[in-house]
N, C-alpha and C positions, 0 to 999 in steps of 0.2 A: 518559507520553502525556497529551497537553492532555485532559480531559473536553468534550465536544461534543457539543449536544443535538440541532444543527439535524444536525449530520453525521450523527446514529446517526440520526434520524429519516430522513432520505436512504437510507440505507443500507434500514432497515426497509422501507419505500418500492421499492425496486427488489428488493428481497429475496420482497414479497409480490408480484411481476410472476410469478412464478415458480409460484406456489403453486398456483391453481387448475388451471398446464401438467399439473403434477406429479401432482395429486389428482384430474385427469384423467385420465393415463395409469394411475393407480392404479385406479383405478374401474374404468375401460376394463377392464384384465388381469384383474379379478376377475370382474367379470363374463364374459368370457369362459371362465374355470376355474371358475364358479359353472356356468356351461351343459356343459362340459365333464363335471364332474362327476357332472349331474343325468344326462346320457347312460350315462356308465359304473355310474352306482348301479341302472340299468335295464338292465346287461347290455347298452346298445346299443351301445355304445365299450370296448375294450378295448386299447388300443396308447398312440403316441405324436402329437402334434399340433403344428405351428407353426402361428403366424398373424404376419402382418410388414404393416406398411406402406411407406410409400417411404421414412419415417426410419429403419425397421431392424424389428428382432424384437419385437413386443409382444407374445407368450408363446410357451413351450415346456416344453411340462412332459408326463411320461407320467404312465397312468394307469393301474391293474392288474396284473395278471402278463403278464411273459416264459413261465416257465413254472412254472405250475399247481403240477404235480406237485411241484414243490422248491419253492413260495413264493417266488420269485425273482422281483422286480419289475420293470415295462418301466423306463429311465432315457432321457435323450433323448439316447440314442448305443447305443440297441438298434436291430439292423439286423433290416429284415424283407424278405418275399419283396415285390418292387414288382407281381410279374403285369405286365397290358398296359401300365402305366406303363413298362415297357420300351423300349415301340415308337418312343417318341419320342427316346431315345439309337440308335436302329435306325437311323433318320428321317436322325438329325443326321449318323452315320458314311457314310451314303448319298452326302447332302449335298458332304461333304467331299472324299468322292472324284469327284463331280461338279466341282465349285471347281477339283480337281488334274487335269482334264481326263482323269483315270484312268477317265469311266462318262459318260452320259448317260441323261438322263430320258426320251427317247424311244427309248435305246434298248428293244433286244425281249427277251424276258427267254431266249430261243435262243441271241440275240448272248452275253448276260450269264454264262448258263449253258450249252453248249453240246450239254451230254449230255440235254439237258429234251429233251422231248418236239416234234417241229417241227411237227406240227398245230395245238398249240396257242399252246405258247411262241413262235411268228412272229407272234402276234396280240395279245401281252400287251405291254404298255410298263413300263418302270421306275415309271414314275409310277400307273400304277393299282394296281401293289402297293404302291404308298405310302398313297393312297387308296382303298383299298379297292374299287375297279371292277374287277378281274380277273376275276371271273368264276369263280375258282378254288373250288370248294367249302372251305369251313372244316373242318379236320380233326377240331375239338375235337364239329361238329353230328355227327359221323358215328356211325350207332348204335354203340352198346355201344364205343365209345372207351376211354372210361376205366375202366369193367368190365372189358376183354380186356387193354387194353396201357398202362395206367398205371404200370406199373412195368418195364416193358421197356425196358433202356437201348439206342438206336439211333444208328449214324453218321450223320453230316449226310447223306451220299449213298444211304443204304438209307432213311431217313426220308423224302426227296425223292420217292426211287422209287414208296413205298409206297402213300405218306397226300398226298403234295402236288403228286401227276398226272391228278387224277382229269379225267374232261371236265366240260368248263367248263358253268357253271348260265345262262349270259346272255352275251351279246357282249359282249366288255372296251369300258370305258367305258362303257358303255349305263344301268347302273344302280348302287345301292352295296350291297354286301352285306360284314356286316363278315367278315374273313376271318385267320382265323392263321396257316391256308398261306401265304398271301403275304408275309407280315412272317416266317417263315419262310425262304424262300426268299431272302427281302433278305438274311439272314444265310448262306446258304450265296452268294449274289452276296460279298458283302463277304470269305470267306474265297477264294474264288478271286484276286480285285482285289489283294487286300492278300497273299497268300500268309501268312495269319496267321490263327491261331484268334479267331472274332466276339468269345471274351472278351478277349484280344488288342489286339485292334483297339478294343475301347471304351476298355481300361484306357487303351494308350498317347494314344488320341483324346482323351478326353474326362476321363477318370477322373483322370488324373495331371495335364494343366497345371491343373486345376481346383482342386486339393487336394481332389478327393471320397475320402480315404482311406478311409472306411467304405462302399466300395461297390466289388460286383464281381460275378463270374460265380458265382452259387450251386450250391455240388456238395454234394450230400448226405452223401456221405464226407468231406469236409474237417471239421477239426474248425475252430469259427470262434467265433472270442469273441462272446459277447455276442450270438449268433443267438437270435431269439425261436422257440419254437417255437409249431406253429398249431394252431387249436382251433376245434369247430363247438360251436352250441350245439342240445342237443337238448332233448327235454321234463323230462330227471332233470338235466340240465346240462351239462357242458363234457367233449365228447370229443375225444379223438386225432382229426386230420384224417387223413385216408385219403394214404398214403405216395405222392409223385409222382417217379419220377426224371425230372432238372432237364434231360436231352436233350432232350424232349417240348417243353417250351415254348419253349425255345433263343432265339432272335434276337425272336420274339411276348410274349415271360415271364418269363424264367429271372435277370432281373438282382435284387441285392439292395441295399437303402441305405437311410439314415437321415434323417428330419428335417432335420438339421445340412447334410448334404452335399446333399438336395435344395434346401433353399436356395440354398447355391452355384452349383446348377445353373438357378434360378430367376432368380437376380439377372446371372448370365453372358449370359441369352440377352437380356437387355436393352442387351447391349455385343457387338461383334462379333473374340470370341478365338478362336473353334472357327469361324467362317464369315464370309463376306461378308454384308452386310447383304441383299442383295438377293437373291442363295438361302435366306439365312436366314429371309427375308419368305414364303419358300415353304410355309414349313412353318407358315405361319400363315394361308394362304391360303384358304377354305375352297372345298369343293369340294362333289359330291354328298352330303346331309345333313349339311351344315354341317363335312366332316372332310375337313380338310389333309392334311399329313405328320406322322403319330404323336401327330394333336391332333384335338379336335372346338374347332369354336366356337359356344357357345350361352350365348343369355342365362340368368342366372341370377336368378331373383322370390327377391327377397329376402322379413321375413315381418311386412310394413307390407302387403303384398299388390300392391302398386305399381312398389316401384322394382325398375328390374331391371339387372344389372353385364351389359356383355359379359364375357367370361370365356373363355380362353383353357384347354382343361380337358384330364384324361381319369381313367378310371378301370381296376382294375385288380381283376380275382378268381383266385384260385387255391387251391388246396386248404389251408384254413385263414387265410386271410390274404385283407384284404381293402382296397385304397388309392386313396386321393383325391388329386389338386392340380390346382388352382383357380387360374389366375392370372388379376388383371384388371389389363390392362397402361397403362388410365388414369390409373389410380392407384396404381402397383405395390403394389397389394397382394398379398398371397396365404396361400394355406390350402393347408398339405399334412396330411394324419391317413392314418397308417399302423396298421388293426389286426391282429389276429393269433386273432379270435375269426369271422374270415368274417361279418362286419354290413355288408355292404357297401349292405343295402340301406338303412342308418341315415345313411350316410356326406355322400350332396348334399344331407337337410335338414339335418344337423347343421353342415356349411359354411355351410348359408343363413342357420342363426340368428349364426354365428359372424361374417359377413359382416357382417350387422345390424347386432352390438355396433357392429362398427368404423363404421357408418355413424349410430347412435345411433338404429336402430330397438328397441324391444323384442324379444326373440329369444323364440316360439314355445317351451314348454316339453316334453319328447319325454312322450311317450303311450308304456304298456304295449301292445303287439300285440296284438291280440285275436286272433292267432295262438297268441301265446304261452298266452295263460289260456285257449284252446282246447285246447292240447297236453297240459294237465296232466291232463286228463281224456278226452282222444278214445283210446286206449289200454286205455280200463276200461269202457267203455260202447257202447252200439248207436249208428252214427254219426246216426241219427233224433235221441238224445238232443243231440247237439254241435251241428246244426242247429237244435234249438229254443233251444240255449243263447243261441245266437248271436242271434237273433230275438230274444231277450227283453231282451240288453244292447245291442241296438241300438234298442231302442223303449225302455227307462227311462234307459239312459244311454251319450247318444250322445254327446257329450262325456269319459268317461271312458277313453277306450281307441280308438287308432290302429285305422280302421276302411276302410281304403285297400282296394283293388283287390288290392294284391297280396299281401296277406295270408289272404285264403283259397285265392288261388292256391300260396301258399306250405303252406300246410295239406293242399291237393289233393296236391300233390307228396310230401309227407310222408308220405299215407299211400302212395301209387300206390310211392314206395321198398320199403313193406314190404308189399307183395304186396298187398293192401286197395284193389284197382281200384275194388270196387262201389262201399265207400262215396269213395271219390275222387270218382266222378262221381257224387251225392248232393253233394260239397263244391263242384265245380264249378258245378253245376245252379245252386245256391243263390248263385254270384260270377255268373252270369251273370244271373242275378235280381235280384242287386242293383246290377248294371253292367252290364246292357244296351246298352251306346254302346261296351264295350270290347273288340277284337277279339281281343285275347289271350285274355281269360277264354272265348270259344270254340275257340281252339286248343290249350287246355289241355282244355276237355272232348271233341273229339273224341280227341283225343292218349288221355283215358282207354275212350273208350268203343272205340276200337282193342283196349288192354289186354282191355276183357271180354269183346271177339270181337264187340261189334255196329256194324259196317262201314256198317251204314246212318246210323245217328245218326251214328258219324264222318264220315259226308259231309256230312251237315245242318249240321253243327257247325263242319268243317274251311270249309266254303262262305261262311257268315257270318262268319268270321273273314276270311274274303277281300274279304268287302262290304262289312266296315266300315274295315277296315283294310289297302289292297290292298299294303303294304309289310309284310306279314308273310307271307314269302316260304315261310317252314317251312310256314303250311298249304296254301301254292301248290303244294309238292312230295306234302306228303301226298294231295292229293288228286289226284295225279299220278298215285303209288303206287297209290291207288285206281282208277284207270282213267279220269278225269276230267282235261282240261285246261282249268287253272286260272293259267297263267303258269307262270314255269320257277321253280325249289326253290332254296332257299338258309338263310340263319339264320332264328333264328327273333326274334334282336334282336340289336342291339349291345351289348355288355356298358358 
């Protein structure tokens, strides 16, 4: 071969066209497992993560344990529980037999199911259990739920009768309340329609043309490779989540999958193989508080403080396990993170810095809870002490420690778990002192001062949570309960 200077030089030449693509993309992915990281070294991430743009995957890597106990790593084809991430394969199977002229959306959910209840179900439409306007009480708000019957496994039709007939909280369509019953009930619609089990009907729907093989109907007793198990984190650290049989959350929860094959499911609804386009635009539709079919739509503030992605979203809690995807369909990107440590409420800023990267903002570095370095020590001490604590690292160092709303709310509840009402509302007293403008943080202190038996102050309490926030429907009911009409009762938030 001839020697050639000007060639190699050409060559060099279009060879460095390449290099800053590359040392870009390099960057990019580091930085994103650099914040990835910095979350899971703080306990706040514990699972698996994609992040993709419209040219494909720009990371996927897990982080921590699968399980604990045996040191066994998450991998990125560990399947975790999805929770409400469900709803929107719930959504899509709906859909489809709408398309097959086997259902409609307006029909009544009486037509749909015929043994429901005719009072009510003759007033209910397909579409507002899609959307969350039924009316239906949520089964999951109901007291002592998951203390009494978390572990009771139930047929679709004795579960129906039981948990998902109650009377209606509001006139169907009228308002949104998010609801489980209802996305429940879609799945016992879908098993009648289809004459097939909802697991059934997803696998053959959705799960198999897709090649989502790591993904399916989660049974407790199956033994299933590579299942993460789930973990709460408490003030000594990482315990068993509390055992849920997977009836319960059924067609609302009960699906499981992976990174890998939620992509597939990601990059699918940008093409029309499971639906027509123009049903499938339904489920993107937004409706009362921004939610469609089995989706919310809400901007996402990136952490420049300015830009913001529409974002095609939803989230997903269940015992132990806690899941995000983020899609913004301008720029296909998206962010799915699947944990198994219940962080779920780490999960939307840790997409927003993740987002960031990919849009070359700086990303926000995650802050210890000041719940957390609360916990270490409300346990050993008079709760007067953990209130002054708090006081004094929020006036020398307000900067060092996530100092959010909902972090002494999370502490409130913590104790109010272990019988510790008094000082609850002590914890409360002090979130509403320092969050005045927030309506929750007074549904959370009347909710305690119930606990200690003074019905007055929970009125005071339950009342302002209605005045500032007249969509926080749970203390509309409590004050119901009290003998006070305050609007009609429903959740207390959308998860």
């Amino acid at each position: 071969m001839t020697w050639n200077p000007l060639r190699l030089l050409s060559v060099l030449a279009v060879a460095l066209l390449f290099v800053p693509v590359a040392a870009g993309a390099a960057t990019r992915q580091q930085e994103l497992d650099t914040l990835l990281t910095q979350y899971h070294q703080l306990r706040q991430f514990n699972g698996v993560a994609l992040v993709a743009n419209e040219k494909g995957v720009v990371l996927k890597k897990a982080y921590g344990q699968a399980n604990f106990e045996w040191n066994v790593p998450n991998t990125p084809d560990t399947k975790f529980r999805l929770a409400s991430v469900t709803k929107q394969f719930t959504a899509m199977v709906i859909l489809q037999l709408v398309s097959e002229g086997k259902l409609k959306l307006d029909d009544t959910l009486v037509s749909a199911l015929p043994d429901y209840r005719k009072d009510t179900g003759s007033r209910i439409t397909v579409t507002q259990l899609l959307n969350h306007t039924s009316g239906i009480p949520n089964y999951t708000s109901l007291p002592d739920f998951f203390a009494k019957e978390s572990r009771n496994p139930y047929s679709v039709a004795d579960f129906v009768k039981r948990f998902a007939s109650g009377d209606l909280e509001f006139e169907p369509g009228s308002k949104f309340a998010y609801s489980n019953s209802g996305y429940f009930l879609l799945g016992a619609i879908i098993e009648r329609v289809t004459g097939k089990t909802y697991a059934q009907a997803v696998q053959e729907r959705i799960f198999t043309p897709l090649g989502m093989k790591d993904s399916g109907y989660d049974v407790s007793s199956t033994v299933l490779p590579k299942r993460a198990s789930g973990y709460e984190l408490g003030p000594d650290g990482y315990v068993n989540a509390s055992y849920l049989d997977m009836s319960l959350p059924y067609a609302a929860g009960a699906l499981y999958s992976t990174v890998e094959d939620l992509y597939r499911w990601d990059r699918a609804l940008y093409e029309n193989k499971l639906l027509p386009e123009a049903l499938k635009q339904k489920m993107f539709t937004p409706g009362l508080e921004n939610y469609g079919f089995g989706f919310s739509m809400d901007p996402l503030k990136l952490d420049d403080g300015k830009t913001e992605l529409a974002t095609i979203n939803h989230s997903g809690g269940i015992n132990g396990f806690s899941t995000r995807i983020f899609r913004v369909p301008a720029s296909k990107e998206v962010v799915i993170l699947l944990d198994n440590t219940s962080r779920g409420d780490k999960l939307k800023p840790l997409a927003a810095g993740l987002f960031s990267v990919l849009h070359g903002i700086p990303p926000k570095a995650p802050r210890l809870g000041i719940r957390e370095m609360l916990s270490m020590t409300v346990d050993k001490e008079p709760v007067a002490k953990t209130v002054a604590r708090y006081r004094e690292l929020k006036a020398t160092k307000p900067d060092a420690y996530d100092f959010s709303d909902d972090q002494l709310n999370s502490l409130g509840y913590q104790l109010l778990r272990k019988g510790r009402a008094a000082d609850a509302v002590e914890v409360f007293k002090l979130n509403v002192e320092m969050f005045p403008q927030m309506g929750n943080g007074y549904d959370s202190l009347g909710e305690a001062y119930l606990a200690v038996g003074d019905k007055e102050q929970a009125r005071v309490n339950y009342r302002k949570a209605v005045e500032l926030d007249p969509k926080n429907t749970n203390a509309a009911g409590a004050l119901q309960k009290l003998g006070e009409q305050s609007g009609p009762p429903a959740t207390k938030a959308a998860p």
